[in-house]
C-alpha positions in Angstrom: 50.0 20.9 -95.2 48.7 17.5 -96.0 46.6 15.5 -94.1 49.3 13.1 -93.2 51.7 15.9 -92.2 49.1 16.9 -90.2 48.6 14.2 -88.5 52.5 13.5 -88.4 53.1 17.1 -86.2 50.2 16.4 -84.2 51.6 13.5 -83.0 55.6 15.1 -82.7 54.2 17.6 -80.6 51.9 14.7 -78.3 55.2 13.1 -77.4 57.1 16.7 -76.8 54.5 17.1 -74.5 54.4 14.2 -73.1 58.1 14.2 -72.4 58.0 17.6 -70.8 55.3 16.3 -68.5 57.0 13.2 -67.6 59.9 15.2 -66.7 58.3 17.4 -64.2 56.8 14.4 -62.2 60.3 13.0 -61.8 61.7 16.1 -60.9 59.3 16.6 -58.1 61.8 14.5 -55.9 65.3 15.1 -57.3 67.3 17.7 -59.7 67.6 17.9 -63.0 71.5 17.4 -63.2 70.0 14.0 -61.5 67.8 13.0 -64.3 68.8 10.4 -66.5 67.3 10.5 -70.2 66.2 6.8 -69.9 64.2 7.3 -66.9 61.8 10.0 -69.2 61.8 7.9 -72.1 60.5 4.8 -70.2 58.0 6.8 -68.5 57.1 8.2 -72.1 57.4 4.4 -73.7 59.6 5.4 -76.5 62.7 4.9 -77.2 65.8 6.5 -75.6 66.5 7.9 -79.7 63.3 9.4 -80.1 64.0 11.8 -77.3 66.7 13.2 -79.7 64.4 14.3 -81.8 62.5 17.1 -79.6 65.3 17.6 -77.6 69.3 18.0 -77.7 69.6 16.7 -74.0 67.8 17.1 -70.9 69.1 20.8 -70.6 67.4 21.4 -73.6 64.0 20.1 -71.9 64.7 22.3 -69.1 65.1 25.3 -70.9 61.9 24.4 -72.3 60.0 24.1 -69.6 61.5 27.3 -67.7 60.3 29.3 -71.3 56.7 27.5 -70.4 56.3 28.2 -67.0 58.1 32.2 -67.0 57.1 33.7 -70.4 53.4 33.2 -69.5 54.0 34.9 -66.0 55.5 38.0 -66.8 53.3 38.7 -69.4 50.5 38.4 -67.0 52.1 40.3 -64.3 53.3 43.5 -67.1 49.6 43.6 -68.0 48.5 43.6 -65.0 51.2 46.8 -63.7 50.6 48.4 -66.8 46.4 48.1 -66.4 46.0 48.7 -62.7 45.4 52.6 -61.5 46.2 52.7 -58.1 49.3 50.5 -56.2 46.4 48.4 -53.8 44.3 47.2 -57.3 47.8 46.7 -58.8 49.7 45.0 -55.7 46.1 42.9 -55.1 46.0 41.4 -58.9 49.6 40.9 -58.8 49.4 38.3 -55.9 46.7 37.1 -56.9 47.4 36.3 -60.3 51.1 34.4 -58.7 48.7 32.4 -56.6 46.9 31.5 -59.3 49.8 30.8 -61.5 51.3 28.5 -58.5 48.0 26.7 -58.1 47.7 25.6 -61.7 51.7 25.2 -62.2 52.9 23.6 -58.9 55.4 21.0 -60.5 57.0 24.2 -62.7 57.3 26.6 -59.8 58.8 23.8 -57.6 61.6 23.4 -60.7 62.3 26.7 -61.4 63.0 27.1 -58.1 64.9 24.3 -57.7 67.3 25.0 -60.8 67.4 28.6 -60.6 71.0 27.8 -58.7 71.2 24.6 -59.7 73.9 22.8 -61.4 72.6 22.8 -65.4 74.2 25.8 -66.4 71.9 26.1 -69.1 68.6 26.1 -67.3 70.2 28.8 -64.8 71.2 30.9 -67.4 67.5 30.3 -69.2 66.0 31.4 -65.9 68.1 34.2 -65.2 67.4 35.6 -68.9 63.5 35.2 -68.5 63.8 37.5 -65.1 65.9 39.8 -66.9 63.0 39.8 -69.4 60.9 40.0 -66.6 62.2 42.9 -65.0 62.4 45.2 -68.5 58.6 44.5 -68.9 58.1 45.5 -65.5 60.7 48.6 -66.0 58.6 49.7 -69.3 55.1 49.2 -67.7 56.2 51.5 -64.4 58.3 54.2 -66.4 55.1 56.1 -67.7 54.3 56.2 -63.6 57.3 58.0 -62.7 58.2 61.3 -63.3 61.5 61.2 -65.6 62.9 64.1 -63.7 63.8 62.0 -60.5 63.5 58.8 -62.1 66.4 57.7 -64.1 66.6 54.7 -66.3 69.1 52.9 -63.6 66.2 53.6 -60.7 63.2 52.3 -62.8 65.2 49.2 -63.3 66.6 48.6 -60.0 62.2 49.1 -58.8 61.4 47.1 -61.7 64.3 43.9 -60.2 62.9 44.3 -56.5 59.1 43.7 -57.9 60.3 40.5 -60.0 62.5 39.0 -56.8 59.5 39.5 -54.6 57.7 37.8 -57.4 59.7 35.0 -57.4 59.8 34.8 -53.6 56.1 34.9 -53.0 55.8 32.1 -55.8 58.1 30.0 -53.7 55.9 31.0 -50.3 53.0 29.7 -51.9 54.1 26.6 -53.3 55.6 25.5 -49.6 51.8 26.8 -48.0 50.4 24.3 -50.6 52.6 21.7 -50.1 53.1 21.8 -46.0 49.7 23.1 -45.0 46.8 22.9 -47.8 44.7 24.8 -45.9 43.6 28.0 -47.1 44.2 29.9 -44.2 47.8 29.5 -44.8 47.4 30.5 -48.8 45.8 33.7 -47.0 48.7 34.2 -44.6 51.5 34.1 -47.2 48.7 36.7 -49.9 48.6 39.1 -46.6 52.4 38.7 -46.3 52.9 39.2 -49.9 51.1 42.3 -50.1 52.3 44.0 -47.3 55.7 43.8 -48.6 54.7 45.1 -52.1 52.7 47.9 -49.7 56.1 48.4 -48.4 57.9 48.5 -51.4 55.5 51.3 -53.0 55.7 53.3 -50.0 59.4 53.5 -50.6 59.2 54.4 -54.4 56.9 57.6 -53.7 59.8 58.6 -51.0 62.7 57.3 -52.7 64.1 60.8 -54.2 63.3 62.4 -50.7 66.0 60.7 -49.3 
């Protein structure tokens, strides 16, 4: 690649960037099916045509920024299931690493859960295939945990669902601790919460073929 190439992509993917992030800080006060494509490209300062060439629409800018803000948490979280030993290290990390995520991704977290039933069909159906993405990672890292006698595919992906949901709800927990009461006493109160209901959730998988 030359050196004005180079310097060419650098700069496509400076205004990508910078139209994602202009996005999100509209977005904290209204949907994206709200949006109009002027109101990013002003805040951008470029023109309205320029947008067409990172994006096809503003869907397509949602879908990227639920493939930003999802595909780097369940990666973490897999890891994380498939490093732990025993369900308090592994329930511990996980909350902690969705804490983490929220803290450092507020304005994604408060989208996705905003558009996850929203009315951009294409940004519901991106979130719904990164949780079903999700919840196979999740599936592969427990299988090697449970005996295959008494766990069958179906059951390890039905475990592997209730983890991501819970995921997903704790996320949304955190982000209105953070954004009602900043305090961290009340980040503590939703990580206590978070963890007895994985707790819970565990319990039941070591009793679920007693039943």
């Amino acid at each position: 690649m030359s050196h004005t190439s180079g310097v060419r992509q650098a700069q496509k993917e400076k205004t990508r960037r910078a139209l994602m992030d202009a996005a999100l800080g509209l977005l904290e006060d209204q949907s994206l099916s709200s949006l109009g494509l002027r109101e990013v490209t002003r805040a951008v300062g470029v023109a309205p045509a320029a947008f067409y060439r990172h994006f096809r629409d503003l869907s397509d800018l949602g879908v990227a920024l639920v493939e930003e803000c999802l595909g780097s948490l369940h990666h973490m979280i897999g890891a994380i299931l498939a490093g732990q030993e025993g369900d308090e290290e592994r329930i511990e990390a996980t909350v902690d690493a969705v804490a983490e995520h929220v803290r450092r991704y507020p304005a994604h977290i408060r989208f996705i859960a905003r558009e996850r039933h929203g009315g951009v069909r294409p940004v519901r159906q991106a979130i719904a295939a990164e949780l079903d993405r999700f919840a196979d990672e999740v599936a592969i890292a427990f299988r090697p945990q449970l005996p295959a006698e008494s766990w069958p595919p179906e059951d390890v992906r039905m475990l592997a669902e209730m983890y991501v949901d819970h995921m997903v709800m704790t996320a949304t927990a955190f982000l209105e601790a953070q954004a009602d009461h900043p305090e961290a006493a009340d980040e503590r109160r939703v990580a206590a919460t978070a963890r007895k209901q994985l707790l819970l959730i565990s319990l039941g998988r070591r009793h679920w073929h007693d039943a």
